[in-house]
C-alpha atoms as one frame of an Amber mdcrd trajectory, in Angstrom:
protein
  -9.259  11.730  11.944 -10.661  11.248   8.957 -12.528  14.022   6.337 -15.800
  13.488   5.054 -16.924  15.812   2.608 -20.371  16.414   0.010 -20.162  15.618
  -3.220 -20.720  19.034  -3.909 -17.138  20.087  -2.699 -15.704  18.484  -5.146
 -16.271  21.621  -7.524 -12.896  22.375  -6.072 -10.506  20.730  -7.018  -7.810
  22.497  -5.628  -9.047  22.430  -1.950  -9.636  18.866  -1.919  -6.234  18.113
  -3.753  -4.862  20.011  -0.610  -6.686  18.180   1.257  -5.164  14.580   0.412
  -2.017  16.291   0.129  -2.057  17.352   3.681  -3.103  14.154   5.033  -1.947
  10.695   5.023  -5.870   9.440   5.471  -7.659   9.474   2.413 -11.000  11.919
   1.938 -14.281  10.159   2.293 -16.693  11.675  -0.180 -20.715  11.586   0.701
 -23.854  11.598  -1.872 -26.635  12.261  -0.585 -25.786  11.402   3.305 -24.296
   7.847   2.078 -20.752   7.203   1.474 -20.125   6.943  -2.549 -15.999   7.998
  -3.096 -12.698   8.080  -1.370 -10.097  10.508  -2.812  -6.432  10.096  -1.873
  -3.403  11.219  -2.888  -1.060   9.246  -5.311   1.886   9.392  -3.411  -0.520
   7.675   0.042  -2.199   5.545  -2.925   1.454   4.204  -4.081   2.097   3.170
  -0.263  -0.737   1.750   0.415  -0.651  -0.434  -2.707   2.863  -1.343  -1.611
   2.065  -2.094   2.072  -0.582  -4.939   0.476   2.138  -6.337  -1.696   4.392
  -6.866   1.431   1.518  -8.301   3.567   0.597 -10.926   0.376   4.055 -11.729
   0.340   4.370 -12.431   3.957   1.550 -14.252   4.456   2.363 -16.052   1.113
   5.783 -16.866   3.020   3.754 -18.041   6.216   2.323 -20.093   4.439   5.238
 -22.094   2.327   7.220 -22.371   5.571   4.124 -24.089   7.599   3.419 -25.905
   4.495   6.915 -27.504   4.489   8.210 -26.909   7.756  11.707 -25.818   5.838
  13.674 -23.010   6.969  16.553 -22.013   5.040  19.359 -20.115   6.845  19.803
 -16.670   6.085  23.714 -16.969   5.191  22.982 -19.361   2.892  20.624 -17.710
   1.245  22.585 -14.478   0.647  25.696 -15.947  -0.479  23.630 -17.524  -3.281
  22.030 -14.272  -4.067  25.660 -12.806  -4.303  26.787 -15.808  -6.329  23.435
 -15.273  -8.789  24.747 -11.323  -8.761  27.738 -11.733  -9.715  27.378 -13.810
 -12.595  25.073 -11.392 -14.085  28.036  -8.612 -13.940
């Protein structure tokens, strides 16, 4: 469930920081009744920033493959990767 906290509790710092730390869903922070901030912790920022990277990527993948209707096989494509890998070392 998500908090939702005044403005005014952000005077402590510590409590909220707790607070994000504690949770996985980020603090919703009011001014004046209205929503104006979310607060999160790094550590849930850094995954959620990395979550959106994967779903760009997949949906930029979706998106080649019904573009060109080409699907390489998997086997192929790692024993090239090895190959690449292996002249770098």
């Amino acid at each position: 469930m998500p908090q939702i906290r005044p403005i005014s509790e952000l005077r402590n710092t510590n409590e909220i920081s707790a607070l994000c730390h504690s949770s996985t869903e980020p603090v919703f922070i009011t001014k004046n009744g209205y929503g104006d901030l979310v607060v999160m912790s790094m550590e849930n920022y850094e995954r959620q920033q990395t979550m959106l990277e994967l779903y760009k990527k997949l949906g930029e993948a979706e998106t080649n493959l019904s573009n060109s209707g080409k699907l390489l096989d998997g086997s192929d494509v790692f024993r090239g990767v090895e190959r690449k890998i292996c002249q770098i070392t």
